[in-house]
N, C-alpha and C positions, 0 to 999 in steps of 0.2 A: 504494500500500500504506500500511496504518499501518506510527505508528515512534513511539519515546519520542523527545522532543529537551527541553531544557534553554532555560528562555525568560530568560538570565541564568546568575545562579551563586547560591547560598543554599541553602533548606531545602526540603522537599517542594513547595513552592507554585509552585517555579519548573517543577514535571515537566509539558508536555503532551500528550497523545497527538495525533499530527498524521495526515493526509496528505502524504506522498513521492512520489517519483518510485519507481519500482520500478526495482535496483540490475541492468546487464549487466554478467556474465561478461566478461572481458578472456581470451586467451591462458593456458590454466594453469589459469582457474579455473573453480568449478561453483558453479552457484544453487544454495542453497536454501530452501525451502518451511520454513519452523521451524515445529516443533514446541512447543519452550518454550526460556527462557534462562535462563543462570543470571545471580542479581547477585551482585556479587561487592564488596568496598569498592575495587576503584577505580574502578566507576560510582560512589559515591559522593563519591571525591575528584575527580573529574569535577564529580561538580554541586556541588562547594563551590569550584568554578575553581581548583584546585590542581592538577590533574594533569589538562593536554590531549590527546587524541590524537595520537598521532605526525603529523608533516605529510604531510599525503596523504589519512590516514585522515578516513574518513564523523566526524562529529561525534557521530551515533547513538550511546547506548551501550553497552555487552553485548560482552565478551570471550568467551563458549562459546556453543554453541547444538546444540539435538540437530533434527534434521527429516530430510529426504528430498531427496536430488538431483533435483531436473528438467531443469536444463540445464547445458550448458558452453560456455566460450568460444569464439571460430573457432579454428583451428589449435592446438588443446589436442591434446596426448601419450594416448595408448591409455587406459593408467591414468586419466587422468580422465574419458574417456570414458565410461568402463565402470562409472566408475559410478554412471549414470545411474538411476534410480530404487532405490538404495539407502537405507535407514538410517543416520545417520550420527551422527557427533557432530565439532564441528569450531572448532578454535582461533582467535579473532579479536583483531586490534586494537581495533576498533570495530563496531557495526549489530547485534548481536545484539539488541536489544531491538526487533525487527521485524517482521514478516510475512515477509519474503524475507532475504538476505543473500548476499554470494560472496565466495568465500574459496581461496585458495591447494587447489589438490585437494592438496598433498603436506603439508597442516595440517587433514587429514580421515582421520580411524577409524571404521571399523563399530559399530555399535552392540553393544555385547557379551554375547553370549548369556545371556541369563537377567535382561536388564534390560530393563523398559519403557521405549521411546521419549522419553515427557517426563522421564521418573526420569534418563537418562541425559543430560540437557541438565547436572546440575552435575557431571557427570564429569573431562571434557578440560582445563579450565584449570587443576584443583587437583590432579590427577594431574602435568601437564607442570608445574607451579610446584614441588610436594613433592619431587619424583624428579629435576627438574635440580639442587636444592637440595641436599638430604641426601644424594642419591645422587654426584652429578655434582660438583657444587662441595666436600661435608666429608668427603665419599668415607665414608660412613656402613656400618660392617661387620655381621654375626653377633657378641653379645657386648658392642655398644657399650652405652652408656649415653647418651640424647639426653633432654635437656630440651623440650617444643612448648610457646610461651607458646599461650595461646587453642586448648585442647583441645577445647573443645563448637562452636565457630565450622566454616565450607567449608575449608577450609586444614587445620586442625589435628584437625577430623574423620578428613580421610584421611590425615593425618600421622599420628597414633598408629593405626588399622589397618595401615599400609603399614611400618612399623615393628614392629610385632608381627609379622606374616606373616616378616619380615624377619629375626627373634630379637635383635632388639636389647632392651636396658630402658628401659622408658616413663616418665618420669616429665613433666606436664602441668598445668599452670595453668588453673584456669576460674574465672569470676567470678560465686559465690552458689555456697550448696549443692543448689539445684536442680538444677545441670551436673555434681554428681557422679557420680551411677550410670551417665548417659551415658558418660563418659569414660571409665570404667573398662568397659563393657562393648565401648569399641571398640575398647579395647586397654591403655590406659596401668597401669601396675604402682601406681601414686603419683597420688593426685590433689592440687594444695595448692590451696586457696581464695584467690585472691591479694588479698580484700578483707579479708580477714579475719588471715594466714599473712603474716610474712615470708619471700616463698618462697626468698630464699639462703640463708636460716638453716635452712630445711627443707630444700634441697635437699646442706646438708652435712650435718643429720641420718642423711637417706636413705640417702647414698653415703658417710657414715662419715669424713667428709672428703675426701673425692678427691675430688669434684668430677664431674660430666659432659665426657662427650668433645666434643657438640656442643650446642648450642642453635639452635632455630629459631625468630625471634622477628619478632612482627609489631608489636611498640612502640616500638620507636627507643629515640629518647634518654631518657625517663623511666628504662629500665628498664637503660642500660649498665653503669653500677657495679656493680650485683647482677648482671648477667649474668657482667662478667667475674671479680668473686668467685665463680660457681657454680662456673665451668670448672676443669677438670682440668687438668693437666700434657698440655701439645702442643695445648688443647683449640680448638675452634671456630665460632666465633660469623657464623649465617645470618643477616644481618637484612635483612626481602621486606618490610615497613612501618614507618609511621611514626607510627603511632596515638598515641603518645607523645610525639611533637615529633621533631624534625631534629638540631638543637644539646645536646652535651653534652661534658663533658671526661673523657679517660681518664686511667687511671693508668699510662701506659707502662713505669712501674718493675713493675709488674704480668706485664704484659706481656710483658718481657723475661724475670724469670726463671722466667714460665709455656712461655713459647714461643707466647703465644697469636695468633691467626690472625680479624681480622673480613672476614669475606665479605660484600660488600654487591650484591643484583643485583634488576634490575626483567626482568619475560619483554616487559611488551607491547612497548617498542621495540627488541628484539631482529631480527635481520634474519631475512628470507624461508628463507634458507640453514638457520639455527641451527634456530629453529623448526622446521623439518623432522627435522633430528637429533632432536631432545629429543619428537616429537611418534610417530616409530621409534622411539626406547629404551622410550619410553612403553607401545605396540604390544606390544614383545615382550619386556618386563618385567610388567608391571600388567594387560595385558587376561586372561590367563591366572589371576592371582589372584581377579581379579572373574569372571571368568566362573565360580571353580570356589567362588565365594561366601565368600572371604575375605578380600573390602574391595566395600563397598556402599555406596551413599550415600544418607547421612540425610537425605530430605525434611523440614523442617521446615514449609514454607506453600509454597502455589501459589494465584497472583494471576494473572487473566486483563489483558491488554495493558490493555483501557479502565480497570482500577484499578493502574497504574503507582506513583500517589503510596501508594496505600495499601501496596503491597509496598515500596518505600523505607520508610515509615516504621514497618514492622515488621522491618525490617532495621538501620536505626536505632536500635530500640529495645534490643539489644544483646541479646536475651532467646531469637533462634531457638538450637535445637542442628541445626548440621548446614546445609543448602543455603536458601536462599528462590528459588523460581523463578517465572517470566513467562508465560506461555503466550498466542500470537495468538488 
């Protein structure tokens, strides 16, 4: 089969599309046949040798992928059996950017009614990212107030729709005014320009001073000062990247008499067990939303496998709203 691999570590130049071995099913898991992948940035911290695959995992990159079961492992449980020539969409470590893949059947959801097959390849990782996050880890209510850095981006697309359906207040960062009208039509109450906006001064505008209950931030350390001036009293700080750098210093006098709280967590080297939880909440929280068309996912470009480098470097370019996807 093809597959993207990584000839090194750098810029677009290192992407090439190869010949593989084509991947068997072990015990537990099912082939399949992909349809498209989504990319996501951390196949890009991937190809800049920052962020390896867990040990085990294929080197391939691509964390989601939507296609069709064809096979299952030997001595695989009913459940995966069954579903054999379904639609699916399915959670990975690694290989999504492939012709084939196998994956855990208990890290596998139906394709959700009313969505096209390749549309639904950027579903499953920014669904189970969003909802362990805001949901699981800031315990996010009806009535809160959350901050998403990167509103018009795969992440913070479905974070401000999954938050409005939710009744919380959106308030969201995007970079340029092009990304406004997107962001406010997928949800967010607040849009602030963050090239333009110091957005903690906007965001105590907003909220009158108080501050937000959470933030969901994919900048790291550029962005922690302002984050932990945005928050509220008890508030909640998600931070899922580092786009921003790693190293920064807090103000813990801040902190202390905030009460405030930084949650730091990655999904891909999460275990087989966890993933499965969070991939069932996912299930019977979110697929009901979307099937009933009130969280969709913004295709922004679809590249076929042999132009690899060119969907990297339109993903790079900082400028999609919404998904870039892969298709074999």
């Amino acid at each position: 089969m093809r597959a993207v691999e990584y000839e090194g570590s750098g810029g677009v130049e290192v992407i090439t599309v190869s010949e593989v071995q084509d991947p068997a099913p072990a015990a537990g898991q099912v082939l399949i046949e992909v349809a498209a992948a989504g990319l996501n940035r951390a196949d890009v911290m991937q190809r800049l040798g920052v962020y390896p695959p867990p040990a085990g995992v294929t080197e391939v990159p691509g964390l989601e992928v939507s296609g069709r079961v064809v096979d299952v492992g030997p001595d695989s449980p009913r459940e995966a059996r069954e579903l054999i020539g379904a639609d699916v969409v399915a959670l990975l470590a690694g290989g999504g950017c492939a012709e084939k893949v196998v994956v855990d059947h208990r890290h596998v959801l139906p394709v959700p009614d009313g969505v096209d097959v390749v549309e639904a390849a950027g579903l499953i990782e920014v669904a189970v990212t969003v909802h362990s996050n805001l949901i699981g880890e800031a315990g996010v209510r009806a009535g809160d107030t959350v901050l998403v850095h990167g509103g018009a981006g795969g992440i913070g697309s479905f974070a401000l729709q999954m938050l409005a359906s939710l009744g919380a207040r959106v308030i969201t960062t995007v970079g340029g005014p092009e990304k406004f009208d997107a962001a406010g039509e997928l949800g967010a109450d607040h849009v602030i320009d963050h090239r333009a906006e110091d957005f903690a001064a906007r965001v105590e505008e907003i909220t009158g001073g108080r501050g937000v209950d959470v933030i969901l931030d994919v900048v790291g350390a550029k962005y922690l000062h302002d984050n932990l001036r945005s928050l509220s009293q008890d508030g909640r700080l998600v931070v899922i990247g580092l786009q921003g750098g790693r190293r920064a210093e807090a103000d813990l006098g801040r902190m202390l008499t905030k009460r405030l709280r930084i949650i730091a967590t990655t999904l891909r080297s999460r275990d087989a067990e966890t993933k499965a939880r969070f991939v069932s909440a996912v299930h019977e929280d979110i697929w009901p939303l979307i099937a009933a068309g009130r969280i969709r996912v913004p295709i922004d470009a679809t590249f076929p496998l042999a132009e690899a480098a060119e969907a990297y470097a339109h993903f790079d370019a900082g400028t999609h709203i919404g998904k870039v996807l892969i298709t074999p």
